[in-house]
N, C-alpha and C positions, 0 to 999 in steps of 0.2 A: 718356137719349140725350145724347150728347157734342153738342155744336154746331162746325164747324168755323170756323176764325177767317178762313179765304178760302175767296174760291167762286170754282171754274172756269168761263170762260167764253170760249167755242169761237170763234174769233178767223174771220171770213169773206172775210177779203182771201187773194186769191189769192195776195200776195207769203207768207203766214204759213200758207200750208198745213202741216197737219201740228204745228203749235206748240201752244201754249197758255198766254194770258194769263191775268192774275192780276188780280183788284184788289178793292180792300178794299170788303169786307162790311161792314153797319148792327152792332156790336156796342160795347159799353161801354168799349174799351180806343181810348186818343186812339193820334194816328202819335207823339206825343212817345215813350209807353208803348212801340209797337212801334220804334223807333227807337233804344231804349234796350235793351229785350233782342235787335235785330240785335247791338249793340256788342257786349254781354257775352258772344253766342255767339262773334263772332268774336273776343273777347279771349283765351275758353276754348278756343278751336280753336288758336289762337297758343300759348298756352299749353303745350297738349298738343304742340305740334308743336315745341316746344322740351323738354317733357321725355322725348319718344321716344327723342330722342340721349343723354339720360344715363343715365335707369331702365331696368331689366331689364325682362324681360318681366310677372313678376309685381305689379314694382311700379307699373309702368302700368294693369296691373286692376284693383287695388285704388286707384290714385288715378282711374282713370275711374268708377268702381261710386264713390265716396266723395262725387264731385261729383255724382251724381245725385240729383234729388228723389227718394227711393222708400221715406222713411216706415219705411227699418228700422231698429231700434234696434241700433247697436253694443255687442257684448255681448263676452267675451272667448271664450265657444261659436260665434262666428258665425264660417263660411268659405265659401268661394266657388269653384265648381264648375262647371266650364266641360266644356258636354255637347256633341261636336261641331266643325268639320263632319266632321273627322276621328276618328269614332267607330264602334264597333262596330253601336252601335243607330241611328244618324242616319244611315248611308251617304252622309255625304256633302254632302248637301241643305240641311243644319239646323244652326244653334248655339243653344244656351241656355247664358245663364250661368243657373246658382241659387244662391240664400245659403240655407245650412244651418244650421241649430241644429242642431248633432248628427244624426241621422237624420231631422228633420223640415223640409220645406222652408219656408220663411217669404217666399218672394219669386222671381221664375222672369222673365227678359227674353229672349225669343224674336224672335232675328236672323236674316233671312228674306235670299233674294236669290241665295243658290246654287245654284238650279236653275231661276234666269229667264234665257230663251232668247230674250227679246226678241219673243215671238210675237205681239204685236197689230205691231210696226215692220215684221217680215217682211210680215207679213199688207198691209200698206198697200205695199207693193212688189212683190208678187205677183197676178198675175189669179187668178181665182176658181177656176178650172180648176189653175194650179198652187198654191193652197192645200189644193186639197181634201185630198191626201196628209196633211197636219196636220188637217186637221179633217173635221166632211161637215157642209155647209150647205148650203140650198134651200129656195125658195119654189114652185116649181111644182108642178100637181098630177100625181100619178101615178098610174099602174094599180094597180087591188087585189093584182095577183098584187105587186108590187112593193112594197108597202106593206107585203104580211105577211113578205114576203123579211124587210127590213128589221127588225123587231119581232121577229123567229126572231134577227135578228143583236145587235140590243142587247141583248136578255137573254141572249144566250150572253157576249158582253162583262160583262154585268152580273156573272155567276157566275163570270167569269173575274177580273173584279176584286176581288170577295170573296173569290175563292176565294185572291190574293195578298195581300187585309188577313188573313184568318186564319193564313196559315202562320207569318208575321213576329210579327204578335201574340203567338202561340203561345209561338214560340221567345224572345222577348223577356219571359217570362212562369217561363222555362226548361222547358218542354215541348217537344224536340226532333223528339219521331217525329211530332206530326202536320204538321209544316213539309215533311217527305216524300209525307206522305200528299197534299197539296193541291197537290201540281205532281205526280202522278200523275194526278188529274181534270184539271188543267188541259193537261194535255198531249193529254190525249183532247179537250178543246173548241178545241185549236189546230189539231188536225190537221182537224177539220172547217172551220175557218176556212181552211184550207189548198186544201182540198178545193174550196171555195167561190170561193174568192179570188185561191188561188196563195200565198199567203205566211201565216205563221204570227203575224206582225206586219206591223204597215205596211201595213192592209190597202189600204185606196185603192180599197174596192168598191164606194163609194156614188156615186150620179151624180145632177145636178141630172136632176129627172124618173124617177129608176129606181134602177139600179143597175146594175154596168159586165156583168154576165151572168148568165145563171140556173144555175139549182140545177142539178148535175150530176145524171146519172142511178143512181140509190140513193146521192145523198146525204139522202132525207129518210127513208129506214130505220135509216139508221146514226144520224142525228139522235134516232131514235125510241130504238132501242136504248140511246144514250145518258142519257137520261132516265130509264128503267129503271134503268140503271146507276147513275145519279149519286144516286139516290131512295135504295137500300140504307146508298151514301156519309154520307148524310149523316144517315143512323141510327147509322151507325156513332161521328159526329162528336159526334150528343148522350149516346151511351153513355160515348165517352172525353173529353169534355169540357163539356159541359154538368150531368153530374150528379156531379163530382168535384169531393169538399167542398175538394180542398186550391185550384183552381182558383174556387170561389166565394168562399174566404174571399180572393183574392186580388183579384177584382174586382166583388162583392158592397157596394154600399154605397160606392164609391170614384169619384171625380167626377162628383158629383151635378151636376143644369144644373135648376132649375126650367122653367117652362110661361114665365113673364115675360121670366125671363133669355133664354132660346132664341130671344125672340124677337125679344127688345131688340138681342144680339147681331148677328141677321143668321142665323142659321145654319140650315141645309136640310140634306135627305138622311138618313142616318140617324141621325146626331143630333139633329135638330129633331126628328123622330116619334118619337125612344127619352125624350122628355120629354111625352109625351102630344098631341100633338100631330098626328092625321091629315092631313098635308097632303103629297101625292104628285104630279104634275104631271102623269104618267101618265093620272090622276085628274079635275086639274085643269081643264087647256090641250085635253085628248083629242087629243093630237096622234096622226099616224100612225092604229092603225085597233087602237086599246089599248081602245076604250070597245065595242068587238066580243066582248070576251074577259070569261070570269068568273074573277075573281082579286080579294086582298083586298088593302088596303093594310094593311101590317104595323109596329102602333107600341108602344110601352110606357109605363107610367106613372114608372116610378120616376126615367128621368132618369140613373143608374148605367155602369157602365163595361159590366157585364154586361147592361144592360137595349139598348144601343148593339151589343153582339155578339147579343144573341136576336133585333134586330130585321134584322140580316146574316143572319143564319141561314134565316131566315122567308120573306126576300125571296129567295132561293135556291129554297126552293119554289117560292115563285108563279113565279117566274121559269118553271122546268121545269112547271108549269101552264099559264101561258101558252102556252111553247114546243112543246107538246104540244096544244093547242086548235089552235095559227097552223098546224101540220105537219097536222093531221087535215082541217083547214078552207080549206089554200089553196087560189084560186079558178087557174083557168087563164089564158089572155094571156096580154100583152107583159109583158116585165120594165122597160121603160122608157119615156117618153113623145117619139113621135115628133119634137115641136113643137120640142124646144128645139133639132132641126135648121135651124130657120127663123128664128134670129136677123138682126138686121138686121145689111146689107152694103154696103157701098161698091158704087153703084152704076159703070158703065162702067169697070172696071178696066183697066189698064194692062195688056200685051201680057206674058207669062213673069211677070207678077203672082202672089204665091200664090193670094188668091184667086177669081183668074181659070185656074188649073190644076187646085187642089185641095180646092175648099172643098166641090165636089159626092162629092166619094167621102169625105172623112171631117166627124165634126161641128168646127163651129167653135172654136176651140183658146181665141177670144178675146172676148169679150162685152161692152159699158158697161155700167156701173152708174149707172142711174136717179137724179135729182139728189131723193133723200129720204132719209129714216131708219129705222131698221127695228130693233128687237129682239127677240130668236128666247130661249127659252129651253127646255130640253129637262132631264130627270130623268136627270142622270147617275149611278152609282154612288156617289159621295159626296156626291151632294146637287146642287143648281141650277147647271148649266153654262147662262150666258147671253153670248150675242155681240150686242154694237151695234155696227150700222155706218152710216154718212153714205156715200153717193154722191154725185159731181158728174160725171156724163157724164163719166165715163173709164173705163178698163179696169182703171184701180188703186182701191178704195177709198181716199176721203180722210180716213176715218177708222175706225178697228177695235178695238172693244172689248170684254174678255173677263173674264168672272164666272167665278174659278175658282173651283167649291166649296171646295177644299181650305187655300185662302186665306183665306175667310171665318173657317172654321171653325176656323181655326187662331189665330184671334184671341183665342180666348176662354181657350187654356193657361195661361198666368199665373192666373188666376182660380181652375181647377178645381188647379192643382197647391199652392195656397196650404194650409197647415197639412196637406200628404200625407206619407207618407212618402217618401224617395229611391227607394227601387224603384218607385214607383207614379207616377213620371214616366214608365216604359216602359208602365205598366200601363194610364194615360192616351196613350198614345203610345210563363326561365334558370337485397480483402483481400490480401496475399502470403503466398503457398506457399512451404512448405520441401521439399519434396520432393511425389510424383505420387502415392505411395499417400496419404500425407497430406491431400493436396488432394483427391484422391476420397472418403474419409471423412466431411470435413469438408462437399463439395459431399452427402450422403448425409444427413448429419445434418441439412443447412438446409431439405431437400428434405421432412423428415417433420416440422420444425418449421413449415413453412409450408402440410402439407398440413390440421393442424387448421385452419387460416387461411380459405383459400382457399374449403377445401369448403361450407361453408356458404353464403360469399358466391357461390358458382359455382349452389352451388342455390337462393338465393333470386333472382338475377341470372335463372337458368331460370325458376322460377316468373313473376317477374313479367313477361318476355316471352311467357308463356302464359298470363297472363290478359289482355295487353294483345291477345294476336291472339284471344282467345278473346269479349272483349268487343268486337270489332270485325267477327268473325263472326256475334253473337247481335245486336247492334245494325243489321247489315247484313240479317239475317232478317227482325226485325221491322220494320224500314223498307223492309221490301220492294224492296231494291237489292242491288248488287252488291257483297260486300263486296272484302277482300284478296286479288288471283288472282295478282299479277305475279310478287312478290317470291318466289321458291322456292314447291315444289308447297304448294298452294290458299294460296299468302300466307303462312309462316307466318314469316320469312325477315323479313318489312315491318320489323316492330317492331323487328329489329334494326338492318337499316339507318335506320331514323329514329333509331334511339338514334346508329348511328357520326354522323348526320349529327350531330346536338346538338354531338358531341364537335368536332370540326374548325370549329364557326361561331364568330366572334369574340365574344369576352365587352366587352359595353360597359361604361362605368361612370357613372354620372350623374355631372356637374360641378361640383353642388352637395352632392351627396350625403355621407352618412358612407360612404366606402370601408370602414371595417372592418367594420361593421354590417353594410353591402350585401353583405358577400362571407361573413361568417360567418354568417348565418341560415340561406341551404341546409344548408351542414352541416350546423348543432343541427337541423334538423329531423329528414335523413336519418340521423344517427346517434343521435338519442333514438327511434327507430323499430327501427331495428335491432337495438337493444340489446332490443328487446323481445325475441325473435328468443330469447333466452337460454336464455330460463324454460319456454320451449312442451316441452312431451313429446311428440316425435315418434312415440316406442315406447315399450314395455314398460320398455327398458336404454335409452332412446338419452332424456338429458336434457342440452343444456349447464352447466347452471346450477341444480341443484335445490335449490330455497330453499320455506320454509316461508310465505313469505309472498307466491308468486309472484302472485297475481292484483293484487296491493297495491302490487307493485316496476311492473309494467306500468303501470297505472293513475298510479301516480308518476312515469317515465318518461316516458310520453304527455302527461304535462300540460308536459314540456319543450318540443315542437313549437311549440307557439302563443309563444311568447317567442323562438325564432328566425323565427318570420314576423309579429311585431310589432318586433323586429329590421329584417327586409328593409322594412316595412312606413316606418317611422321611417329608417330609411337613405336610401330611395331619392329621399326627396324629392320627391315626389310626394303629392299629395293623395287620389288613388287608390286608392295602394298602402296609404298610412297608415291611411285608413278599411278598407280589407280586412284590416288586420293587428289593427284593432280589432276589427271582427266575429271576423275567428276565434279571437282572446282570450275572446271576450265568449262564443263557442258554444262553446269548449271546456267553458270553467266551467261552463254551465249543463246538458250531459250526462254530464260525467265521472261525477256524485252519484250520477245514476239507475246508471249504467253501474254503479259502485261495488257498488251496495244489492242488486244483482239475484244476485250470489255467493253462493252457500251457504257456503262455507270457503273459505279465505285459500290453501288450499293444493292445486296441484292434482293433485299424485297423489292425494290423500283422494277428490277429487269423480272422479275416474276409477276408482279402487276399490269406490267405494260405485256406478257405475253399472253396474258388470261382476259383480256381484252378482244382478244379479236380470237379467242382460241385455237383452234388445233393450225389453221393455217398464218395467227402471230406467232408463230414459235419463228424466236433468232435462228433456228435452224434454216429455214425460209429465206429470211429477212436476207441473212448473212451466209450463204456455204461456203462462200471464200475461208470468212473468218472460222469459221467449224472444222473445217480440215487443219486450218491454222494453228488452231488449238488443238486438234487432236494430238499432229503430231507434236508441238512444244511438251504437251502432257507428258507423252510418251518417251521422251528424253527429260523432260523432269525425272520421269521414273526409273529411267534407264532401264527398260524394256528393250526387247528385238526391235528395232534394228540398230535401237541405240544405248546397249547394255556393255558399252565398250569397256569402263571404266572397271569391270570386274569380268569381261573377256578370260577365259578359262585359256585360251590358246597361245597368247604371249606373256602374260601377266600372274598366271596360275590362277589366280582367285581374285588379283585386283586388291582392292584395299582388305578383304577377308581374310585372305590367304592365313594367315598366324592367329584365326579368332577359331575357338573352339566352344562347346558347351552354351549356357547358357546367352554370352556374349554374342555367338554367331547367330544363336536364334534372335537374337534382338536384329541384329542386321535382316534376316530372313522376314519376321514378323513387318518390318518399317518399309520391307519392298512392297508390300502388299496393302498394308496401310496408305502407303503412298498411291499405290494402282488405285483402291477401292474411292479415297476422301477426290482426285483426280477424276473418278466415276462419275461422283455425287458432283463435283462443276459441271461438269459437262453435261448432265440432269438439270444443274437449276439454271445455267446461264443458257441453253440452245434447246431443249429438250420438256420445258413449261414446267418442270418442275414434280408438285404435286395438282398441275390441272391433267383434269383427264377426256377435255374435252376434244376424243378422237370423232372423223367423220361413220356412219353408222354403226357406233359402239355409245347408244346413247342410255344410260343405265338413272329413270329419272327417284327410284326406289333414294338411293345414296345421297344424293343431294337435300328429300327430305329429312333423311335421319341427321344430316349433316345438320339444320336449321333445329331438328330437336333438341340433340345430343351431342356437342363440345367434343367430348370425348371419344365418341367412338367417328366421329368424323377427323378428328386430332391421327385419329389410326387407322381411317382409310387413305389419310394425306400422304401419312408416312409409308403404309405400302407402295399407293403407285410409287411415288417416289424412286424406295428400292428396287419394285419391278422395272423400271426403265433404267436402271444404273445397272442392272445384273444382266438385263438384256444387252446394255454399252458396254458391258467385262467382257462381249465376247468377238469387238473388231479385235483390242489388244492381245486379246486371248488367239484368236486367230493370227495377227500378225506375227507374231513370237514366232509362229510354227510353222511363217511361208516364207519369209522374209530374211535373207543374208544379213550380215554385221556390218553397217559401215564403218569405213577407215577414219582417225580420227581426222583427218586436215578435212576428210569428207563431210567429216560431221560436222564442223565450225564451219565447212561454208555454204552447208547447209542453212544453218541457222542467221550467220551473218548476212551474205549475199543472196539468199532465196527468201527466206521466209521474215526478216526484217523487214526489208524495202516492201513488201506487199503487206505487211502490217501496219506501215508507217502511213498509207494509202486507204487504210480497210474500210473506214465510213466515207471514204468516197470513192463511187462506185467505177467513175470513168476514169481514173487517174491509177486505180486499180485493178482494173481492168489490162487496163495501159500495158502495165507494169508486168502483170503475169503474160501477157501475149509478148513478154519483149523475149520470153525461153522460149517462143511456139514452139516448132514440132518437136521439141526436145522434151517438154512437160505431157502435148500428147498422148505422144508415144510410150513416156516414163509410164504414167498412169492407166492407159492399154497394157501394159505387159505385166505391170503389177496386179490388176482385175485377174485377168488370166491366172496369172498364180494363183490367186484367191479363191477361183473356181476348179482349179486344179486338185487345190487339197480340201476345197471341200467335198469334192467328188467320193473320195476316197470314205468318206464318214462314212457314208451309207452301204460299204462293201463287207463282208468279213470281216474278221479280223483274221488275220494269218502272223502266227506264233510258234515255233518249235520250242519246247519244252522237253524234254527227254525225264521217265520214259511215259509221262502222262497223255500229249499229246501224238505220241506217234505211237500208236494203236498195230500198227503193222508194217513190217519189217520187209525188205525185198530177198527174195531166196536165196541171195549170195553176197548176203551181210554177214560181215566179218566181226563177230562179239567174241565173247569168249573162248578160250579153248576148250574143248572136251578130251580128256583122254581114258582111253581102254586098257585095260593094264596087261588084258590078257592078250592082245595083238601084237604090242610091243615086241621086239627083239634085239632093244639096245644095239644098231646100228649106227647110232647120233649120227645121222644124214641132218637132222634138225640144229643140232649143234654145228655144224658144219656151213649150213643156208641161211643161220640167223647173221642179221645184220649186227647186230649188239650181244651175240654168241649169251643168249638169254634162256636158254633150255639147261637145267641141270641133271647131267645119267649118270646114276650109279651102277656097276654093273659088278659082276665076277664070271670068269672063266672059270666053268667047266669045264675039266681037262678030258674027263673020261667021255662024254659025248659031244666033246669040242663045239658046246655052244655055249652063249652069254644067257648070262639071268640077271633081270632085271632087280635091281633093290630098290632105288627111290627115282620118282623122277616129279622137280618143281618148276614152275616156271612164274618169275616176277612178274606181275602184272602193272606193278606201280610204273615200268619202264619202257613195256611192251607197244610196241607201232603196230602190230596187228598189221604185218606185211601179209601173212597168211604164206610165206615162203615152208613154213613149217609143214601146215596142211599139205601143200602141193608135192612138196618132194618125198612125201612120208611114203616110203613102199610099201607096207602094210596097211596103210590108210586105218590108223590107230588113233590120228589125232582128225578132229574135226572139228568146226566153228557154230558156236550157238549165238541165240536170240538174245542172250543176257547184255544187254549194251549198255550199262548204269556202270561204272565200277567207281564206287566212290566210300571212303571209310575216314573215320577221321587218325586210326592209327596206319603206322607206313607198313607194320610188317605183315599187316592183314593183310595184303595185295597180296603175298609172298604164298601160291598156291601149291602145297604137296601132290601127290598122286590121289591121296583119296578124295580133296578137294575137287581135282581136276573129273574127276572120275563121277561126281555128284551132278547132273544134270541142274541144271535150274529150276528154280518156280516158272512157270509156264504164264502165261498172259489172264489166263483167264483164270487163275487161283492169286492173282495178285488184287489183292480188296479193292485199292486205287484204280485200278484197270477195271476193275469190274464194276464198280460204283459211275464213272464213264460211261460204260457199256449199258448198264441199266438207267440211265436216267432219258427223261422224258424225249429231249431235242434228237437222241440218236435214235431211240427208239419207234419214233414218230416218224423217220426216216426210211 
């Protein structure tokens, strides 16, 4: 345990409220010692503060990381990697710098503070009552029925909160479809909180003594239902992700915490029990009416990244166990405890006083807090949520302090990332004419010169706009949403305008960068692709390029790509781009080999001759599956697709070698992924798949074959269909994999290539030595291969269901009765009492008012309330003694100027458009699918 060198201590003069003195602690170091490193900090703060104004950006990191104590050895492999806040994976919240060896980290300094909101300073300026909205605290006892309310509502929070660490995880992990999957459930436990509450967030339902109302009637069926529901989910979740070897070997064994450390640390939640560790608070404290209920506390031994996700997973049941026992077994009564209506009052109050008018029809808005101390601590989703507070007979706490799990536990990163890989930081967390006949000849001839040109590029330019709507359609199925509908009938239309837009956006250039590099790497890539494009036999007659060695010119070709995006990579000046430009050097090389070895012959009319021979069952698909999977996957890392799109990985890398390409430059990257998928399609067509034979068993069409002996031509273009139809129907394993399949890590990836898929290539035309070789992984390849099928049939299950989408306010047609939108106000109920001013959390209601002297009452002059800022606690509604303010269905509030939000009295006083005078809603309402319904 660290010993700290000061200790806090809580200052009791009322001039120092709120403060915090200092003063030195019994420890070994004299004031001379601490008086001497004050100096030198502040000689190194002077310091720094003078070379801000001269060094670049870079070279202030590198001289701040150089002055730190941090024990790492300067080596000329070491660089420095700054994760955040403005990152893909940190949204925001978080910086880390890390020093890299190469792909391993050796050091991680985790810079905290961007998403502190000041919540314990609020908290000491606010009564208890307008805290609640931020939190829910209370000591009083309450009724059973209200107890289990409560306990139905923290595990539905609870499963709500996992169910947001696993999507992010997921996707961070590069497993994209179940990030869909898990705000599909969570949309179903919002709407119940809705149902409950009024709002989807921001509940503000808990009440000192109860809770602010009871359960609507059949909200605890649909609860039930739920349950049901969610139980199948997350059968579903261990099918596609719990027994997926590529997913284990990702976080199998990967930030270990022992039983000591876990504890030395501080850490709770489900890290502290994913290290052996049974300690649940639930358990503990029995707070609430949890020790009523049979349910297990769910931990693990190993301490692991996956042992930390099995014990999320677990507590998700119990949770729907619980919530299933509380719904089966709630007791009847009050939802709340009468008492805390009898807070003490100022006695004999004053004449138009508030609470000599209103204190008997609503509860007391304002409470003291007791001159003691008190800390509460409760089992929140990531571990021990604890508030300490000090009362001094006021209405403010004088002091408010807050344990946030997420804090604690976050302390320990540096530690678990040390000797990880870089990905496993996620894993752990761009002429003159002579005359008119003349000129018409001439305009004749350039016209057939440029039509061999064109036409290819016009059909691959089609192609690969048809796989890009086609993989946005098939990805849309199995994510169970909506895919491309706007853009031309069903979307198909999108892809090109995303292409025009690429074209029209401004190409940037980094400022440090090689210009020539940065701008010629696109190229080499799309046009060492292209050139592939040559050698393919579309048809029988229809070849660009027919060479003897075509499988050999491809393969030599393709290895030009990775040298224009180690190019862009080195160009862009970025640290980012340069490590993605490595990786994709580094994966090229290690599957071209396999890719290479899996050819029967060099040439490939030969291997299309000899599969049209024996027909639909000579297909090398046949002959060779070994070698077919072989190829499949080398393809697929050729193309660096899922599972092997490491090298422009969003989640450590930002964009990978992209990152700095913008405009038209990025679209050339965009364009040569797909070019690469597509030309990678059309192999795997002519070398396993016969190509353009179409000799399938009872698909015997003998009509074709004649025309084919008549007519060159139009048999020339029934060649080249099949052809494409069998490459478009091949776009959709890759297509599908992309969207079941996690990210391997990179040392995964190379031994992937080197040690798996080499050695069984080197073997592939002979069948017993190959054989050999793949049986030497037995139950390991298996079982690999079982749990991946499984996936596959998992998401494609999902195609055929709905699609489920919340859109606001198109798709949600109907609102639950105690939805909390807009406010409405009545000018004429008012009686400027500002109870509302008084119960806002962010004191968001403006009243103007004047005394009348002569009938000693208030009149109202203005009254606005900011909506741009507004939580929609509905604290306002509630305590309004006149019940002047109420809440409407309007739940849009979106404008693109700020002070539009900013609503008056006559604003607030304007009711809404209604549902059904809204054109949008009503075009909805009348079309055929609902109607038919």
């Amino acid at each position: 345990m660290v010993k700290n060198l000061f200790s806090s201590v809580i200052s009791q003069k009322e001039a120092n409220r709120g403060s915090v003195e200092f003063k030195y602690s019994a420890s070994p170091i004299r004031s001379e010692d601490l008086l001497h490193i004050w100096n030198c900090n502040r000689k190194d703060y002077l310091s720094q503060r003078g070379l801000r104004k001269t060094l670049g950006k870079r070279q202030r990191l590198l001289s701040y990381l150089a002055k730190k104590n941090r024990n790492v050895p300067a080596t000329e492999k070491t660089s420095y990697i700054q994760y955040g806040p403005h990152h893909p994976s940190m949204h925001g919240v978080l910086r880390l710098i890390v020093t890299l060896d190469g792909e391993d980290v050796i050091d991680c300094e985790p810079i905290l503070g961007y998403l502190h909101r000041g919540m314990e300073k609020i908290a000491e300026n606010r009564t208890i009552i307008q805290y609640l909205p931020y939190v829910t605290l209370g000591k009083y006892s309450i009724p059973k029925r209200a107890s289990y309310i409560r306990v139905i509502m923290l595990e539905l929070s609870r499963i709500a909160s996992h169910l947001l660490w696993l999507g992010p995880f997921m996707a961070d992990i590069g497993a994209q479809t179940p990030f869909f999957y898990i705000f599909r459930e969570r949309e179903l436990v919002y709407d119940l909180f809705e149902a409950a509450t009024g709002m989807r967030m921001m509940h503000n339902y808990f009440r000192i003594g109860g809770v602010a109302a009871d359960l609507p009637y059949g909200w605890i069926d649909k609860c039930l239902d739920f349950c049901d529901y969610f139980l199948t989910g997350v059968s579903e979740y261990q099918k596609l992700i719990t027994r997926n070897p590529i997913f284990l070997e990702r976080v199998e064994g990967v930030g270990i915490i022992g039983v000591e450390e876990a504890i030395n640390w501080g850490l709770s939640g489900p890290m502290l029990r994913a290290s052996g560790i049974q300690w649940d608070l639930r358990k503990v404290d029995r707070y609430e009416c949890y020790d009523e209920f049979d349910w297990e506390v769910q931990w693990q031994k190993e301490g692991d990244s996956l042992s930390r996700y099995l014990v999320r997973i677990g507590e998700m049941v119990e949770s729907i166990k619980i919530i299933q026992q509380a719904l089966e077994g709630i007791p009847g009564g009050p939802y709340e405890n009468l008492e805390i209506r009898c807070f003490d009052r100022v006695r004999n109050p004053e004449l138009n006083d508030f609470d000599y008018r209103f204190i008997s029809k609503k509860p007391s808005p304002t409470f003291e807090l007791s001159k003691q101390e008190l800390y509460v601590r409760v089992e929140a989703p990531k571990g021990e949520l604890g508030v300490f507070l000090i009362g001094d007979q006021n209405v403010f706490p004088w002091r408010w302090k807050i344990r946030p799990p997420g804090f604690i536990n976050l302390q320990i990163l540096p530690q678990l990332v040390k000797r990880m890989k870089l990905a496993d930081i996620m894993t752990i967390l761009d002429i003159n004419s002579f005359s008119r006949l003349e000129y018409l000849k001439e305009v004749y001839g350039m016209i057939w010169v440029l039509v061999p040109i064109f036409t290819p590029v016009l059909g691959i330019t089609i192609g690969v706009l048809a796989i890009v709507w086609l993989e946005r359609e098939i990805s849309a199925g199995i994510q169970q949403r909506i895919g491309p509908e706007y853009a031309g009938p069903l979307g198909i239309l999108q892809a090109l305008a995303d292409g025009t837009k690429l074209l029209f956006k401004e190409n940037l250039l980094p400022s440090r960068g090689d210009t020539r590099l940065f701008s010629i790497g696109p190229s080499i890539a799309v046009i060492s692709i292209l050139l592939s494009y040559l050698i393919i036999p579309f048809g029988s007659n229809l070849v660009l390029s027919d060479l003897n060695i075509g499988v050999f010119l491809w393969i030599a070709i393709s290895s030009i790509a990775p040298i224009g995006l180690l190019m862009s990579g080195y160009g862009s000046n970025n640290k980012y781009s340069f490590l993605g430009g490595l990786r994709a050097a580094a994966q090229s090389i290690s599957y071209e080999i396999p890719l290479t070895l899996c050819v029967l012959s060099i040439s490939l009319r030969a291997i299309l001759e000899a599969q049209s021979k024996y027909g639909f069952w000579g297909w090398n698909l046949w002959r060779q599956p070994i070698g077919f999977i072989v190829f499949i996957i080398s393809s697929l890392a050729e193309c660096e697709r899922l599972p092997f799109d490491l090298p422009e990985a969003e989640e450590e890398l930002v964009a990978g070698y992209q990152t700095e390409y913008s405009g038209i430059k990025f679209g050339l990257f965009y364009v040569a992924s797909y070019l690469n998928l597509l030309v990678s399609s059309l192999f795997v067509t002519v070398l396993y798949l016969g190509g353009w034979d179409l000799s399938i068993p009872y698909i015997f069409v003998p009509e074709f074959f004649e025309i084919n002996k008549a007519g060159e031509v139009f048999g020339t273009t029934i060649g080249i269909f099949i052809t494409l139809a069998k490459t478009y129907l091949f776009l959709f394993i890759p297509i599908t994999t992309r969207w079941t399949l996690p990210r391997l890590r990179m040392d995964q990836l190379l031994n992937l290539g080197w040690k798996f898929l080499l050695p069984i290539s080197l073997d592939i035309h002979d069948m017993f030595p190959m054989v050999t070789g793949f049986m030497n992984y037995g139950q390991q390849t298996v079982r690999a291969a079982r749990y991946i099928g499984q996936s596959f049939m998992i998401t494609l299950s999902h195609a055929n269901r709905l699609p489920v989408t919340i859109q606001y306010p198109y798709e949600k047609l109907i609102t639950s009765e105690r939805f909390r939108g807009r406010i409405h106000f009545e000018f004429d109920k008012c009686i400027a009492c500002e109870v509302c001013v008084r119960v806002c959390p962010i004191d968001l209601p403006v009243v103007d008012w004047k005394l009348e002297t002569d009938i000693r009452k208030k009149q109202l002059l203005n009254y606005s309330i900011d909506f741009g800022i507004c939580i929609f606690c509905g604290n306002c509604v509630e305590y309004c003694p006149t019940n002047c303010l109420s809440m409407t269905e309007e739940y849009e509030l979106s404008t693109y100027d700020r002070h539009e939000l900013n609503y008056n009295q006559i604003s607030l006083g304007r009711l809404p458009m209604s549902l059904i005078d809204d054109y949008t809603i009503r075009t909805i309402l009348n079309s055929p699918q609902i109607t038919s319904e």
